[in-house]
N, C-alpha and C positions, 0 to 999 in steps of 0.2 A: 777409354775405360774409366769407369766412375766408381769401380769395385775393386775393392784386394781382399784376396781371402790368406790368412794367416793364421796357420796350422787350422784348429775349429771353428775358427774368427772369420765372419766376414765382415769388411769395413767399408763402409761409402761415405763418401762426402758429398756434403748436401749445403749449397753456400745460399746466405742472405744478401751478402753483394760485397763488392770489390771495387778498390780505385784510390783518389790520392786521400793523403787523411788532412791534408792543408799544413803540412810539418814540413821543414826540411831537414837535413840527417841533420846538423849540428843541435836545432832542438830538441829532435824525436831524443836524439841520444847525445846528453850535452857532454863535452868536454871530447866526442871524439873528432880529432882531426881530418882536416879534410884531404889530407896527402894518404891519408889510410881507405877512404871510399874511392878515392882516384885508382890506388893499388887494388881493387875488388870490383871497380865497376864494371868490368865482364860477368860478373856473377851476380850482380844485383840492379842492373839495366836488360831488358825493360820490364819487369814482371815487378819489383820492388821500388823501385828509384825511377822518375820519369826523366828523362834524359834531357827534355828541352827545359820543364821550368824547376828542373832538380827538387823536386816534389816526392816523400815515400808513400809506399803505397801498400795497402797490405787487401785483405783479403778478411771478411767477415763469417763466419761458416761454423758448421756443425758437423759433428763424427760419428753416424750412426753406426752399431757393435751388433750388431745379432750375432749372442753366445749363448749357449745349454737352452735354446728355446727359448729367449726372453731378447725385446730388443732396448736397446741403450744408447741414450744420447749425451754425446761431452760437450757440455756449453751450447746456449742456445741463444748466443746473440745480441743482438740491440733490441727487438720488438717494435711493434707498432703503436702509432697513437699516444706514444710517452712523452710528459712532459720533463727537456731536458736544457734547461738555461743557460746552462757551461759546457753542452756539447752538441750546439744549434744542429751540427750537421747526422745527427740520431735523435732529434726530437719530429714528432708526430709525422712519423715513417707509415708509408701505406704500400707493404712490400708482401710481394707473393711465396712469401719462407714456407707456410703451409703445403702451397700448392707444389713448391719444391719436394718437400717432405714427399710426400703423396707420391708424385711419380718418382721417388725411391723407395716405393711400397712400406709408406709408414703413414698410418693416418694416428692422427695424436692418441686415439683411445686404444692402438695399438704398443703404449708405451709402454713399458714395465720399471724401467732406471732412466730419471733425469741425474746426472754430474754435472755439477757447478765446479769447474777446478780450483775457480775464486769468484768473488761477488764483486766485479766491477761491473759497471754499464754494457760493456758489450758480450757478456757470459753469461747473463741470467734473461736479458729480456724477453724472450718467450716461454719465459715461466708463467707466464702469465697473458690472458687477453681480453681487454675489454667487452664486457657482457651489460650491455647496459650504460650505468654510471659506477658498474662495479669491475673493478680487478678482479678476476677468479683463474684458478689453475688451468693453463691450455692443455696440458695434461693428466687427465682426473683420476686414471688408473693408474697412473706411476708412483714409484717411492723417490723422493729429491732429496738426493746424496750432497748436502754440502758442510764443510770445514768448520765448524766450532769456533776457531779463531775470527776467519771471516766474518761469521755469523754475529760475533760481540762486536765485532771492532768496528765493522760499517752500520750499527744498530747506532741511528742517532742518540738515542737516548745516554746510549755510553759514549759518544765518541763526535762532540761537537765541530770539529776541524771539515766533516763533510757538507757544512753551509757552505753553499758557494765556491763548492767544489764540483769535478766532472760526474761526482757520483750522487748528484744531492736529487730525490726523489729514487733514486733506484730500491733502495731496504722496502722502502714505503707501497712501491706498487709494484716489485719484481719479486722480494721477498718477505715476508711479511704476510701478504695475503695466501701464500702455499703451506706454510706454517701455519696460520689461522685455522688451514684446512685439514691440519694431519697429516698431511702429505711430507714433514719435510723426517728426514733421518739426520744428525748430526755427529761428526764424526772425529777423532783425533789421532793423529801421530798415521794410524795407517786403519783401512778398513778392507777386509777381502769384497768382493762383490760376487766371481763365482769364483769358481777354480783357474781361467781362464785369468781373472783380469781384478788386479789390485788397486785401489789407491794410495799413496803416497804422499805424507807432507812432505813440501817444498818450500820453505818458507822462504822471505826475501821481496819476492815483489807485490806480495800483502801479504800480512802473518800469518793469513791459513793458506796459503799457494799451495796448490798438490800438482801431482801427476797421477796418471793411468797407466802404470803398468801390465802390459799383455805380455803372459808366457803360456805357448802351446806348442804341445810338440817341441819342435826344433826351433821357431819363429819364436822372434820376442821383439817389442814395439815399444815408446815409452811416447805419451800423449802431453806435451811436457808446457800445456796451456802459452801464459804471458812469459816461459823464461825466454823466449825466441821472438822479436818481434822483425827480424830481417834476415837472412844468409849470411851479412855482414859481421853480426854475433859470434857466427863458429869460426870463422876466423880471427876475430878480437873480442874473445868472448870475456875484455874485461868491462865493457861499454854494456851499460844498464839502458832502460826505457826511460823516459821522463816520468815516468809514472809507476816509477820502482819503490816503494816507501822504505827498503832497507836497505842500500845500495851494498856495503858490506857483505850480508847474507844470500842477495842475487847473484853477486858474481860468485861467492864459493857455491851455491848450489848448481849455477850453470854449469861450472868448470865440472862438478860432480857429474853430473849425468848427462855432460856431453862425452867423459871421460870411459861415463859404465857404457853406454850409446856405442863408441868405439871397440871397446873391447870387447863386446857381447856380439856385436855386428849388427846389433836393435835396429830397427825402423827409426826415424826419430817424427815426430806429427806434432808442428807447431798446431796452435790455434789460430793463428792469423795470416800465415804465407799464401802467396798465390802461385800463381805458375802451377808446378808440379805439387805442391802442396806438402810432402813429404819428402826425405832423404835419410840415407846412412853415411853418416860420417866415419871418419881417419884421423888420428894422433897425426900433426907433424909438428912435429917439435915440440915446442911446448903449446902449442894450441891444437886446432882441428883444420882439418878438408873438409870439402865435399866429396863424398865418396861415386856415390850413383843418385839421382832423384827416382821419388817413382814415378810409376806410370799411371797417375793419378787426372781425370778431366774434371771441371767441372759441371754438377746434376743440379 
């Protein structure tokens, strides 16, 4: 099953690919020990963690929402054809995300809400697709919902430290050009989208980090982007990503909304897990379980 419907919600996932990212845990997430992956590696072998050459692995993907008639995508990836210096392994990608799209009954002019949860390289790239020699909107009838914060802070012109960084051409030809176009809507602290489905600042592991909150009915979900980048997290949810810019603020926003996650009995939907691709977590102690995964394939 590639489908969950949740209360008015239906939600599919729709991946651009998956496998190891060339990291092992101690880089991906420095400072945690290795005697704490030994105690988890039932739960994060082999879907996260490759077992023979201790490699993490995550999962690259999209979460398409049809709610009130309108459909909506969270994050949309790495893209093709990107020139990407300091992340040889998503530069000039010739991947069939579209054609995924598609047989999840979504052709891009069927879009109505692109969500960027944050503007790193692998959440915005098919904002865009090469037309020519020109970047233009892959999505032409959609509004592209992204974070204000984001928006200043990965804009070279403010914020020089993205030279020769993993994110260095992304504003330029992932964001940048959908803005040129009208397309984008900019947002802060928190934005409704319908009745159905909120966004949320998260800040921490970039200063515009959000979430997607979903409440309908009795179901509630939280789409909770980069604060999750392994299963590993909910059980030591004080170990950040290498690519956390406010380590401080990630770990109190994780521990937050793995916390409401728990006591709401939410859905939780990383951006980047494989396997089951979702789960509801449990308080133990002073951290989290896993509760149940869903029953999520990948389309």
């Amino acid at each position: 099953m590639s489908n969950i419907t949740l209360g008015d919600v239906e939600m599919t996932r729709v991946e651009e690919m998956h496998g190891p990212v060339g990291m092992t845990p101690d880089v991906f997430f420095p400072a945690s020990p290795k005697h704490q992956w030994d105690e988890h590696r039932a739960v994060v072998v082999p879907d996260f963690l490759d077992e023979e050459t201790d490699i993490c692995k995550v999962a690259v993907q999209t979460w398409v929402l049809r709610s009130e008639g309108k459909t909506v995508l969270i994050d949309t990836g790495v893209g093709n054809h990107k020139e990407r210096p300091y992340a040889p392994l998503w530069g000039h990608l010739e991947l069939d995300f579209l054609g995924n799209l598609e047989r999840a009954g979504v052709h891009p002019d069927d879009v109505d809400i692109v969500v960027n949860t944050h503007l790193h390289v692998d959440h915005v790239g098919w904002n865009t697709r090469l037309e020519g020699q020109s970047w233009v909107p892959t999505f032409r009838n959609a509004s592209y919902l992204m974070p204000k914060a984001d928006f200043e802070f990965w804009n070279p012109a403010n914020n020089p430290k993205i030279a020769g960084g993993v994110n260095q051409n992304v504003f330029e030809d992932s964001v940048a050009p959908v803005y040129a176009a009208g397309q984008v809507e900019l947002w802060e602290t928190s934005h409704h989208i319908d009745a159905n489905l909120r966004l949320q600042a998260a800040p921490g592991h970039t200063p515009g980090s959000s979430v997607v909150m979903l409440a309908s009915g009795t179901e509630r979900a939280v789409f909770v982007g980069d604060l999750l980048h392994s299963p590993f997290q909910i059980m030591q949810p004080e170990h950040n990503s290498c690519f956390c810019e406010d380590a401080h603020a990630s770990r109190r926003t994780r521990q937050e909304l793995l916390g409401w996650a728990a006591d709401s009995n939410a859905l939780v939907v990383p951006a980047h897990f494989a396997g089951h691709g979702a789960l509801e977590v449990e308080r133990s102690g002073s951290s989290f379980g896993i509760k149940r995964w869903a029953s999520l394939e990948r389309l």
